[in-house]
C-alpha positions as CSV (number, residue, x, y, z in Angstrom):
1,X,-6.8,19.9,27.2
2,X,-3.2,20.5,25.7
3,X,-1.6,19.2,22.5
4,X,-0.3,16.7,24.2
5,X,-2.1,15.2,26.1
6,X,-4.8,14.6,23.4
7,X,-1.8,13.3,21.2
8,X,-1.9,10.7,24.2
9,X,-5.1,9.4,24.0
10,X,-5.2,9.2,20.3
11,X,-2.1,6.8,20.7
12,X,-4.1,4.5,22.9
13,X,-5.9,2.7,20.4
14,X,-3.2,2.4,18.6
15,X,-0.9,1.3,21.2
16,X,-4.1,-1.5,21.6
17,X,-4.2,-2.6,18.4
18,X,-0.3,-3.2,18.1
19,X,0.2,-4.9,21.6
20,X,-2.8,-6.8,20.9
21,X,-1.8,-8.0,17.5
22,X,2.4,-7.6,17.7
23,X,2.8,-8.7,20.9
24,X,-0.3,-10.8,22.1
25,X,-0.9,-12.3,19.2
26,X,-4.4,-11.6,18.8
27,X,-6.1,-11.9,14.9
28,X,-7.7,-9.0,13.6
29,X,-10.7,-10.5,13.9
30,X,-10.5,-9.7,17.7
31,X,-7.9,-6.9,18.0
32,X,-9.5,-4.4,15.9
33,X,-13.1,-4.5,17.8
34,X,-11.0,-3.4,20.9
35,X,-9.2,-1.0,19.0
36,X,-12.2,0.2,18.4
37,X,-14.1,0.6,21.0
38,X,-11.2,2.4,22.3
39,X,-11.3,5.3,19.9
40,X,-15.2,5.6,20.0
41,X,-14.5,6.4,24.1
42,X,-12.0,8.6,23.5
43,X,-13.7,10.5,21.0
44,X,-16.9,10.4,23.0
45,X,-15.6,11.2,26.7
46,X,-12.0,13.0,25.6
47,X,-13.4,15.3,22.5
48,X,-16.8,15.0,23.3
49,X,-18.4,13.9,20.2
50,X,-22.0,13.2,20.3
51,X,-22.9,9.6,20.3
52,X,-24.8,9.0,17.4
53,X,-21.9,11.3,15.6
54,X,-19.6,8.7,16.5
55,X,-22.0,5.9,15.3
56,X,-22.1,7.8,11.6
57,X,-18.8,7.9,11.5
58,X,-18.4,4.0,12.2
59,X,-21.2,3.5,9.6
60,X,-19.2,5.9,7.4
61,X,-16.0,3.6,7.8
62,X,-18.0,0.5,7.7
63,X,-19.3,1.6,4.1
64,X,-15.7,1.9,2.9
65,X,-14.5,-1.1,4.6
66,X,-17.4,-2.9,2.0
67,X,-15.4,-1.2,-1.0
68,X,-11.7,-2.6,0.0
69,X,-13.8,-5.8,0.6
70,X,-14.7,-6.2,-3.0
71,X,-11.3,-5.6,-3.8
72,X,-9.9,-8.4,-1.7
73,X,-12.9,-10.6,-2.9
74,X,-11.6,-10.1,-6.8
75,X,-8.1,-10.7,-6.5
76,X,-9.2,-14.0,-4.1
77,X,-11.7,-15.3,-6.7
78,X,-9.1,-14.5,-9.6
79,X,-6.5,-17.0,-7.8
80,X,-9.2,-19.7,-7.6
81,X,-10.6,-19.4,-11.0
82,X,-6.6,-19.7,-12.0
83,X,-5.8,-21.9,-9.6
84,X,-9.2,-24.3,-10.8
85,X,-8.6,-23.2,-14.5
86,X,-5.2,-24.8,-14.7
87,X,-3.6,-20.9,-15.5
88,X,-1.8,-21.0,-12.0
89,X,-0.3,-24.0,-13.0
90,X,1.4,-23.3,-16.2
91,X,2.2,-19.8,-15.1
92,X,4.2,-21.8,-12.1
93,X,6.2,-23.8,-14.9
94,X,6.9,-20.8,-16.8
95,X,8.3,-18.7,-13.9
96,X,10.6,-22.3,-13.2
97,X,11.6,-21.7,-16.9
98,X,12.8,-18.2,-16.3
99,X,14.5,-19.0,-13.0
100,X,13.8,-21.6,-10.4
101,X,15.5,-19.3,-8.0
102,X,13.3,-17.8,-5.1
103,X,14.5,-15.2,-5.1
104,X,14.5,-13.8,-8.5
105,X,11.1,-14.4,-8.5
106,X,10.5,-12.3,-5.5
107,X,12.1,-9.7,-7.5
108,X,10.0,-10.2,-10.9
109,X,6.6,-10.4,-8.7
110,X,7.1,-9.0,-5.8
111,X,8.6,-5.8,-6.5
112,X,8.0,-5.3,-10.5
113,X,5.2,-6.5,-11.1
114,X,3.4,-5.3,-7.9
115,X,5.0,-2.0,-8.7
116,X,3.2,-1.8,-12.4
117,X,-0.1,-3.0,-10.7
118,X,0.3,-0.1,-8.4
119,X,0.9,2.5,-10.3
120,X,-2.6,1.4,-12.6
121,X,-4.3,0.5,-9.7
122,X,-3.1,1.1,-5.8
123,X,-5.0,1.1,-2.9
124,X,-4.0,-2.4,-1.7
125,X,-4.3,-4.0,-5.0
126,X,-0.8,-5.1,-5.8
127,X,0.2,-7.4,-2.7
128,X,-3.7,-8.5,-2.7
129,X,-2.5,-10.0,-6.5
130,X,1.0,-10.4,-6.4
131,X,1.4,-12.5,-3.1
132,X,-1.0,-15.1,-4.1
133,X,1.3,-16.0,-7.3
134,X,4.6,-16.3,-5.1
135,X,2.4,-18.8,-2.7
136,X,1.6,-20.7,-5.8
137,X,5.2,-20.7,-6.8
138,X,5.8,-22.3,-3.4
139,X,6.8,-19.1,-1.2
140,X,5.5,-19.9,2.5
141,X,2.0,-17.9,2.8
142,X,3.9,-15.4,5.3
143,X,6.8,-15.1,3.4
144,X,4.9,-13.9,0.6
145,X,3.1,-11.7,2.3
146,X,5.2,-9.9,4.2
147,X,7.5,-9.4,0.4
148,X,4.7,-8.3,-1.5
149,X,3.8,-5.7,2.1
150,X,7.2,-4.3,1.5
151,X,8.1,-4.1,-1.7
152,X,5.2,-2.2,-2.2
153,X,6.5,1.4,-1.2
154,X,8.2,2.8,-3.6
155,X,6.1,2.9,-6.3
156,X,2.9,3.9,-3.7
157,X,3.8,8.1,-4.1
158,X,2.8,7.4,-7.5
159,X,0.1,4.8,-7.6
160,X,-3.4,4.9,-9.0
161,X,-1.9,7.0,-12.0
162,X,-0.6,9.8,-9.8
163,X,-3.5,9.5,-7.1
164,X,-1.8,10.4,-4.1
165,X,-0.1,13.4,-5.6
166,X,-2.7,14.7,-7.9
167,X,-5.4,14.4,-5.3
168,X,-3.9,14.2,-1.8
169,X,-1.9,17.3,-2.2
170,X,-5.4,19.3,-2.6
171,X,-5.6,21.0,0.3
172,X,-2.5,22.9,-0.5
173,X,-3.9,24.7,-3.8
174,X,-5.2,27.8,-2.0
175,X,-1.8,27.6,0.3
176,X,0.2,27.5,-2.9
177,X,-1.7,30.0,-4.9
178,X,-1.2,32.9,-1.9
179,X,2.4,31.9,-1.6
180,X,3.1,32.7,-5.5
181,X,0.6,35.8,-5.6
182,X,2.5,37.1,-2.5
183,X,6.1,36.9,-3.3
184,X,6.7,34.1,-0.4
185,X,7.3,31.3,-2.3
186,X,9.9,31.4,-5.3
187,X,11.2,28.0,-4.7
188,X,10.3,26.2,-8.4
189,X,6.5,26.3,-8.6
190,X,4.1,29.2,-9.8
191,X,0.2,27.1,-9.2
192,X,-0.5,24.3,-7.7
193,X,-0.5,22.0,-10.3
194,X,3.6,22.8,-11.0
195,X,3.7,22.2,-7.4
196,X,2.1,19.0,-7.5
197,X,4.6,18.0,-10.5
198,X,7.8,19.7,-8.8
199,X,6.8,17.2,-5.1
200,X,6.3,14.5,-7.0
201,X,10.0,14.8,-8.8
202,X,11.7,15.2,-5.4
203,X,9.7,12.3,-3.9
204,X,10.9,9.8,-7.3
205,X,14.6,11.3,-5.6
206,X,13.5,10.5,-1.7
207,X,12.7,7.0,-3.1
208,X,15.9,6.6,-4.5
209,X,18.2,5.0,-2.2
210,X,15.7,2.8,-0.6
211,X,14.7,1.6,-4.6
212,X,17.9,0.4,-4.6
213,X,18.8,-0.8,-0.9
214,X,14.9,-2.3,-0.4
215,X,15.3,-5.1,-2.4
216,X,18.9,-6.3,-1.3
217,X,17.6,-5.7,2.2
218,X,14.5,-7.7,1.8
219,X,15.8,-10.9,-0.2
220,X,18.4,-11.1,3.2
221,X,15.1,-10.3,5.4
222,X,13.4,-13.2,4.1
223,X,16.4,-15.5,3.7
224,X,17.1,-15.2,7.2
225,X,13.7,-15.7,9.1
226,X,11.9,-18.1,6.1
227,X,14.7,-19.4,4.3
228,X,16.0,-23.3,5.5
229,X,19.9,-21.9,6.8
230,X,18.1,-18.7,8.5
231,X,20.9,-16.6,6.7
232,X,21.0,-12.9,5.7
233,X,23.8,-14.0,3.1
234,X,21.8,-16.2,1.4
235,X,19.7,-13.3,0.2
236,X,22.4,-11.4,0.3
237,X,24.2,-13.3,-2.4
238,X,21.7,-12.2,-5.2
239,X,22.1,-8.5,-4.9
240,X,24.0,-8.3,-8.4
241,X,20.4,-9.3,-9.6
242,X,19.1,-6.8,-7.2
243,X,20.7,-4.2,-8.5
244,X,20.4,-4.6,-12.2
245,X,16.3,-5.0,-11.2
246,X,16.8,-1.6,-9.6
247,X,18.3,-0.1,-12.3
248,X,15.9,-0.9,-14.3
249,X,13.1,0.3,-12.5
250,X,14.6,3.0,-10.8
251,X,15.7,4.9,-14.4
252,X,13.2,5.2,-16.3
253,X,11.1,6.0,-12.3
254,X,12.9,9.0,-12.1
255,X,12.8,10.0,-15.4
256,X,9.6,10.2,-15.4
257,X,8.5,11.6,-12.6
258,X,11.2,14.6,-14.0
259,X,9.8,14.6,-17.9
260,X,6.2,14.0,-17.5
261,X,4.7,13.9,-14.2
262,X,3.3,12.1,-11.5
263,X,1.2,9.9,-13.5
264,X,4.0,7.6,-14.8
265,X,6.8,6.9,-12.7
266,X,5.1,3.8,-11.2
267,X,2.9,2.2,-14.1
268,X,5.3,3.0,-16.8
269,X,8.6,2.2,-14.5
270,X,7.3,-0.6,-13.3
271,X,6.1,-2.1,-16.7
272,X,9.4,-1.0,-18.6
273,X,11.5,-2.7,-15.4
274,X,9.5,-6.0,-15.4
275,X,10.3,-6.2,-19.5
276,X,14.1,-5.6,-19.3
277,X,14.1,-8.0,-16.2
278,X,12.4,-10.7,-17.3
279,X,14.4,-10.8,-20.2
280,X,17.7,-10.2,-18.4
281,X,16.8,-13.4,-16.3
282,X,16.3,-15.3,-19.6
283,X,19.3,-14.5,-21.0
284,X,20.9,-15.0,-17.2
285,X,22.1,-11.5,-16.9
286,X,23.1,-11.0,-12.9
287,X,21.2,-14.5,-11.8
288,X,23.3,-16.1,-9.3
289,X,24.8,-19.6,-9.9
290,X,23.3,-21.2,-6.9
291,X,19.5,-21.8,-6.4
292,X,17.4,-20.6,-3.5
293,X,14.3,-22.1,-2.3
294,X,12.6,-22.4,0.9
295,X,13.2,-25.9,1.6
296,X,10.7,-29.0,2.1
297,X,7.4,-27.7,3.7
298,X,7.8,-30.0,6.4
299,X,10.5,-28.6,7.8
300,X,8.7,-25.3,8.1
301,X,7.8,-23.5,11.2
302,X,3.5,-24.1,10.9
303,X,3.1,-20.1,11.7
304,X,4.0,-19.8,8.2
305,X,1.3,-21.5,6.1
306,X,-2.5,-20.9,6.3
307,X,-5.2,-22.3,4.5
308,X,-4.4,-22.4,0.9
309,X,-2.3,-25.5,0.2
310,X,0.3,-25.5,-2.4
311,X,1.6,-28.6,-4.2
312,X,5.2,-29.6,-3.4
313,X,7.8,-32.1,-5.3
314,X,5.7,-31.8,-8.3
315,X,6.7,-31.2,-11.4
316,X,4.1,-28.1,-12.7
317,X,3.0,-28.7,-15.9
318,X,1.9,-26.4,-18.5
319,X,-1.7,-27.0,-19.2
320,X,-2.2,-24.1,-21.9
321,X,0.7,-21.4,-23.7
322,X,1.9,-18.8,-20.7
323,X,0.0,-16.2,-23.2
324,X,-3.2,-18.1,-22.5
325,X,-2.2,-18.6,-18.5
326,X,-1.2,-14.9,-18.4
327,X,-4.0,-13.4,-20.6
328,X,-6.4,-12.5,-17.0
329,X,-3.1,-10.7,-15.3
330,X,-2.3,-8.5,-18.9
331,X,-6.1,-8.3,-19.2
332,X,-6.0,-6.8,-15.4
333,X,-3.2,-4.4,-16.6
334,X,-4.8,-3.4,-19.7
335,X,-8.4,-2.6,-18.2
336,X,-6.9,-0.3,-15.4
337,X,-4.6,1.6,-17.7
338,X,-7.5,2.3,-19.9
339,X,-10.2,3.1,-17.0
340,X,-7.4,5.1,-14.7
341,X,-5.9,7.5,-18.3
342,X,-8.6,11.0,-17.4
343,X,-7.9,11.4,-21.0
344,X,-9.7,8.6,-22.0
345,X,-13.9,8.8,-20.8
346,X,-14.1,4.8,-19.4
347,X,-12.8,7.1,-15.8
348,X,-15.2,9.7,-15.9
349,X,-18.3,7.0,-16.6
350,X,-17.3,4.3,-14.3
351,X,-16.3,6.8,-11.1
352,X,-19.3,8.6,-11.8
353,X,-21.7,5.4,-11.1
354,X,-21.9,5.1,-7.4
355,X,-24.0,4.1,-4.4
356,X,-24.1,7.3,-2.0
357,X,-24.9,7.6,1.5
358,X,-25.6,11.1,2.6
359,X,-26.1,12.6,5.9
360,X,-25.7,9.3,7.7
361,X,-27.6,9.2,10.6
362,X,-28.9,12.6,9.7
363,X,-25.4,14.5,10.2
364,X,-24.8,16.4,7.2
365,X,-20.8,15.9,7.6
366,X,-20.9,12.2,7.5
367,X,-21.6,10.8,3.8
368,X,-19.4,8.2,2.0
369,X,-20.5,6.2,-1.9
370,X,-18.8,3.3,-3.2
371,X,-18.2,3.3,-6.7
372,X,-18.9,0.0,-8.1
373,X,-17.4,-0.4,-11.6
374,X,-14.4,2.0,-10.7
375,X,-13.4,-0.2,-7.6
376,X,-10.5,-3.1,-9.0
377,X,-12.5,-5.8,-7.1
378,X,-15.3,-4.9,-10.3
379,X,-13.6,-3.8,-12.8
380,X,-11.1,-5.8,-13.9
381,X,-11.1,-8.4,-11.6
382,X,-14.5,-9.9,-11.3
383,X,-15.3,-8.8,-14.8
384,X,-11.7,-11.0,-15.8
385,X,-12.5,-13.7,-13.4
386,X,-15.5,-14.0,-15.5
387,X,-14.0,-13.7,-19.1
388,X,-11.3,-16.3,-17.9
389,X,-14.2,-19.0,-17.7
390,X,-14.7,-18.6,-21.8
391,X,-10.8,-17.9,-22.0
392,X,-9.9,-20.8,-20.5
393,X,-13.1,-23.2,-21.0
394,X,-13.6,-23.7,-17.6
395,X,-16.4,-26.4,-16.8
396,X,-19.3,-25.5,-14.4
397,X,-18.2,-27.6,-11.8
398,X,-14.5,-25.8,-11.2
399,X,-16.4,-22.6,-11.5
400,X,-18.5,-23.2,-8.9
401,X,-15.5,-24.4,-6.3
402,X,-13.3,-21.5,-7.5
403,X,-16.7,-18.7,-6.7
404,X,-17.7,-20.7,-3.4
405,X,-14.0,-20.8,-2.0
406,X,-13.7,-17.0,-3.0
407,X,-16.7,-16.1,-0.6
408,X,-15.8,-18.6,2.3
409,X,-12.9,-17.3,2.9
410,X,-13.9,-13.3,2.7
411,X,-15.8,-13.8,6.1
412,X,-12.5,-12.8,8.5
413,X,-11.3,-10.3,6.3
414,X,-14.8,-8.6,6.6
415,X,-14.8,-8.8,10.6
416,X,-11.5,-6.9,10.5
417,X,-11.9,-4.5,8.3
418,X,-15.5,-3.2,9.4
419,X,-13.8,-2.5,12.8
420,X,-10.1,-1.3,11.6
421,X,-11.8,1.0,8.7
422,X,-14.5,2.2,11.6
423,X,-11.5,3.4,13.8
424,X,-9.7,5.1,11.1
425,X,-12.9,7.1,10.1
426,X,-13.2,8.5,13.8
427,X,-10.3,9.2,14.1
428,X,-10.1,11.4,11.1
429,X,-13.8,12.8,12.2
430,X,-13.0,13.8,15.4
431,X,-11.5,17.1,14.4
432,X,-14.6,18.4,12.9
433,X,-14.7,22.4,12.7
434,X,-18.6,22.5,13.5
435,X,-18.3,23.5,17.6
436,X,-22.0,21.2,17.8
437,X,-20.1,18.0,17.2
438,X,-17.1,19.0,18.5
439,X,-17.6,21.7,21.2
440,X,-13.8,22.7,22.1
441,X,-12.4,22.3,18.0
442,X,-9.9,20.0,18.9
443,X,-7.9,18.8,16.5
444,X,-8.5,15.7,14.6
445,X,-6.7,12.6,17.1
446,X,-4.1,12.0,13.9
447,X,-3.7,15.7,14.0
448,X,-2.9,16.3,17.9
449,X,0.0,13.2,17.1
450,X,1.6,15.2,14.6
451,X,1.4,18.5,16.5
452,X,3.2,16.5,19.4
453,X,5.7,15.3,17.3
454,X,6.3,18.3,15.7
455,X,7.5,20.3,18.9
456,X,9.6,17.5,19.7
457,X,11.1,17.8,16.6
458,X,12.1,21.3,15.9
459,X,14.4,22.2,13.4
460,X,15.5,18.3,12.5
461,X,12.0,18.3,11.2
462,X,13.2,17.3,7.8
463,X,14.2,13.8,9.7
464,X,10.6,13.4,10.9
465,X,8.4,14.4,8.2
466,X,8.4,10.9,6.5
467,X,7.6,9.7,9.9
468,X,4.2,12.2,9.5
469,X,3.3,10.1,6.8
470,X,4.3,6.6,7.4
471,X,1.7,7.5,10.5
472,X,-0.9,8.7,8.0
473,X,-0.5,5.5,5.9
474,X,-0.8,3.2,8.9
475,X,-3.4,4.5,10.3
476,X,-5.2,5.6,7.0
477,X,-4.4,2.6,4.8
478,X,-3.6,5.0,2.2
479,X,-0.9,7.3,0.7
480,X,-3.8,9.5,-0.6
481,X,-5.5,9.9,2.2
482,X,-2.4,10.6,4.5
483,X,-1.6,13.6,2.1
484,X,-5.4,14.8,2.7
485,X,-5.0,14.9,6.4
486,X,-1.5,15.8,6.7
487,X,-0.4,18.3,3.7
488,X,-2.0,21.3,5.1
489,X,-0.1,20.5,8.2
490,X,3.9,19.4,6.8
491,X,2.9,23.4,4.7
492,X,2.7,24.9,8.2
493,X,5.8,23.6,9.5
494,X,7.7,24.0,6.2
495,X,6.5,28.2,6.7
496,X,7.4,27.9,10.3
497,X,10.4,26.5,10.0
498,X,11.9,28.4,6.7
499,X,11.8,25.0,5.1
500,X,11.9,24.6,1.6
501,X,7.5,23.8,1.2
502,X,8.4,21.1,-1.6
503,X,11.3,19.0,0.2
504,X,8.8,18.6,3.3
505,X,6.0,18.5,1.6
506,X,7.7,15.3,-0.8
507,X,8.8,13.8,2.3
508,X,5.0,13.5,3.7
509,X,4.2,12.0,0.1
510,X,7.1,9.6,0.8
511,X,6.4,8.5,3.9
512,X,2.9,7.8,3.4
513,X,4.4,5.4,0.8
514,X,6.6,3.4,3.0
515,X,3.6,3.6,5.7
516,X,2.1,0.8,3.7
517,X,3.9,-1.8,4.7
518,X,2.3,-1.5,8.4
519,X,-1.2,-0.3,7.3
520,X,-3.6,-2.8,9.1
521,X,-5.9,-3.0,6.0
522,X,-3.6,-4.2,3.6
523,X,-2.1,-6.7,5.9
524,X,-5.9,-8.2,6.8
525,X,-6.5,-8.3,3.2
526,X,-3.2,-9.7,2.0
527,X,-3.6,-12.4,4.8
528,X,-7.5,-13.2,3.3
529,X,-5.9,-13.7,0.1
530,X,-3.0,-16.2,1.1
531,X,-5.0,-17.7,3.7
532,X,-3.5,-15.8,7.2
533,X,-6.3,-14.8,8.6
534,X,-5.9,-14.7,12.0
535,X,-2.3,-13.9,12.0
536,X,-1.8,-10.0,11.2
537,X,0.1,-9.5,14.5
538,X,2.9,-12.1,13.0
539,X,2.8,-9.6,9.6
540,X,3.5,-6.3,11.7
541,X,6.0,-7.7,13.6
542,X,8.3,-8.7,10.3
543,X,7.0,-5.7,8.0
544,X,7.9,-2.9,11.1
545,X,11.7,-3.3,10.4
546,X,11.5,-2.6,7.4
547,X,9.1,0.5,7.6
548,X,11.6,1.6,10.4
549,X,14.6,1.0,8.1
550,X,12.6,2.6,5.0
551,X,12.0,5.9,7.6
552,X,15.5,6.1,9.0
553,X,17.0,6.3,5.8
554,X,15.0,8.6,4.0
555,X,14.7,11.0,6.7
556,X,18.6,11.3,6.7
557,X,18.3,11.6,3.0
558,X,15.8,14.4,2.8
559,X,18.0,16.0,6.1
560,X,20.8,16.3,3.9
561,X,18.7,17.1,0.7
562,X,17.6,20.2,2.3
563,X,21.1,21.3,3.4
564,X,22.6,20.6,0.1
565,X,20.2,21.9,-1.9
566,X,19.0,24.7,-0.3
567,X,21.7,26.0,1.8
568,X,20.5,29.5,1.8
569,X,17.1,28.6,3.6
570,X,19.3,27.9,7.2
């Protein structure tokens, strides 16, 4: 079968799960399953994949579907235990005491603090935590969502310490090393380590404009389809604060990914831009002169609230100092600096403790292990939800609620994710180079879409290749794992092409970034931890105008990048 027509049936299943979800209005719960079942037949009739191969594989997924799942199941049970401790409280009163206005604090937790969270964390992590303290702010439970969803993009290229660039890019090393030790390549990089440093500088520059335009956009976004005069200037109206947040994120983002690496950008941007913000709002530097909020609750469309409740018309009261309140969240920042730094040996210990699964179903290809201490949901946040009983002298009783409430309402999540992780772990499978399992090689079904894309595409590839890895991230769930199935492939069209490798190669990194905000697995376990379950399909359909706004943009940036800059390659 052509290129082509494979890229065709890999779409189906995707196609499914969006008109399903988008457009039917189907819960995960019930989309993904089809979704599913979908790519097993395809896989199984189209590539011809042994059954039980196809079975491993969904075992494989299901394995790491259990590993996000502890991670949704910390962040949930650390917004009870604060929420039963009295800590959510006060920290509402003190975010009222630095500005009552919406949508600075979309700013402050949405984008800045999510953005320091991902860069010690990533891999779902910041909107899993950040989105539950705007609902408790009073930010409708889809409102919240869908800003923490976005928001959380730019720093992703750079998250987890530097994950996705350290370790998605690789598969290039061996492409990179014959390109030096050949003469090829003379384009900035002599190994692939310098390579890895050199992408991850012209990604913090691909970022750029949309770190600046994203959080304009968004506060107008969410003004205009949450806020109570459904107006893009209401949002609008607070981009001085906008921009000074940008600023102060964007600097010392870019700086860093220059100076040091792609370690720092987002943990070390993101901290040193929440600081000067926070204080900025204090001291009412840029804060516009009217206050937003969403309105009364009852005058809210009931698609936008789920099944945590938030008080309303109350005055919050703080019931312990913010330090106190705050101490789980800096706790949560401290542990994952220290465990994520390979410098330091808490990494090396707690990754190396895992439960492994080899040869699943007795096919030596298929293995997975989940790393209990080094996943978030562990280590720091059950291990904080803990300490934050002592810390804040918690009786037995509202420990009890805030652990049983945690586990009720992981049950949905778990449903989805099983299936949606499942699918992603056939579909990255089904291009196995062993002709037993897969008897005509085929490419992998993420693969055959590129491919098709690709010769669409031809020279204006430079506009597409964020597109590559937006479609990595969505399907994927992760910027990391995007770059470990795509990389090898943005190389080859870079050589075909007489691209410059870095450019495209940055783009891919920066795409899988902005392909967060549609990944299925971070919007099933955002909704678990606002209470949305069951309404995903609502998420997509706000957060995919902002991925295609995110793509648009950055693919006529890096267009021009590579004329500008390298005008001696065309």
């Amino acid at each position: 079968m052509s290129v082509g027509f494979l890229a065709l049936l890999a779409a189906i299943p995707i196609a499914i799960a969006l008109v399903l979800m988008a457009g039917l209005r189907w819960p995960a719960t019930k989309a993904m399953p089809v979704a599913w079942l979908a790519t097993a037949l395809a896989g199984i009739i189209f590539w011809q994949l042994p059954v039980g191969y196809v079975a491993a594989l969904s075992i494989e997924g299901i394995i790491g579907a259990i590993g996000i799942l502890i991670i949704v199941f910390g962040a949930i049970l650390i917004l009870m235990t604060l929420r039963d401790s009295g800590g959510m409280e006060t920290i509402q009163a003190g975010m009222q005491d630095v500005s009552p206005d919406m949508r600075v604090q979309a700013i402050i937790i949405g984008f800045l603090f999510a953005a320091f969270i991902e860069g010690a964390a990533g891999f779902g992590t910041p909107a899993a935590l950040a989105a539950p303290l705007l609902l408790a702010l009073g930010f409708p439970a889809l409102a919240a969502a869908v800003i923490c969803l976005t928001f959380n993009s730019v720093p992703v290229t750079f998250g987890a310490v530097g994950t996705p660039v350290i370790l998605g890019l690789g598969p290039l090393d061996d492409f990179v090393t014959r390109a030096v030790e050949s003469g090829a390549e003379t384009l900035n990089f002599s190994d692939p380590t310098t390579f890895g440093i050199v992408v991850g500088q012209w990604s913090s520059l691909m970022h750029l404009p949309m770190a600046i335009i994203l959080p304009i956009f968004m506060l107008g976004f969410i003004t205009r389809f949450f806020g109570p005069n459904r107006s893009w200037s209401d949002g609008f109206g607070a981009w001085k604060f906008c921009i000074f947040a940008s600023v102060a994120f964007a600097i010392p983002y870019v700086l860093l990914a220059w100076l040091l690496g792609p370690e720092f950008p987002s943990l070390v941007g993101g901290l040193i831009g929440l600081g000067i913000v926070v204080w900025g709002a204090k001291q009412g530097i840029a804060v516009p002169k009217d206050v937003f909020t969403f309105g009364a609750q009852k005058d809210w469309d009931p698609e936008w609230t789920g099944t945590v409740s938030v008080a309303e018309g109350s005055k919050f009261e703080a019931r312990m100092s913010q330090f106190k309140a705050w101490s789980p969240y800096i706790l949560i920042g401290f542990i994952l600096v220290l465990t994520r730094l390979d410098w330091l040996p808490f990494k090396s210990f707690l990754a190396g403790i895992t439960i492994d699964f080899q040869n699943i179903l007795g096919y030596e290809e298929v293995a997975n292990s989940i790393a209990i201490l080094y996943l978030p949901g562990t280590i720091p946040f059950v291990l904080v939800a803990i300490l934050t009983i002592f810390i804040h002298q918690m009786s037995s009783d509202k420990v009890k609620t805030a652990w049983v409430d945690a586990i009720k309402r992981i049950k949905n999540p778990a449903i989805a994710l099983f299936f949606a992780v499942a699918l992603v772990h056939i579909f990255r499978g089904s291009g196995v180079e062993n002709e037993a399992l897969n008897p005509n090689l085929y490419p992998s079904m993420p693969l055959a879409l590129a491919e098709s894309i690709a010769a669409i595409a031809g020279q204006t590839w430079p506009f597409f290749a964020g597109f590559i890895g937006g479609l990595g991230g969505f399907i994927t769930g992760s910027n990391t794992v995007s770059n470990l199935l795509f990389a090898e492939f943005q190389w080859g069209m870079a050589s075909q092409l007489d691209l410059p490798h870095q450019l495209i190669v940055a783009a891919q990194a920066v795409g899988g970034g902005f392909g967060n905000m549609i990944c299925i697995h971070n919007i099933v376990a955002v909704c678990a931890v606002v209470g949305l379950s069951g309404k995903e399909g609502l998420i997509l359909r706000k957060t995919f105008w902002p991925f295609m706004v995110y793509a648009v943009i950055t693919g006529l940036w890096v267009t021009l990048m590579s004329f500008v800059l390298f005008p001696g390659l065309y």
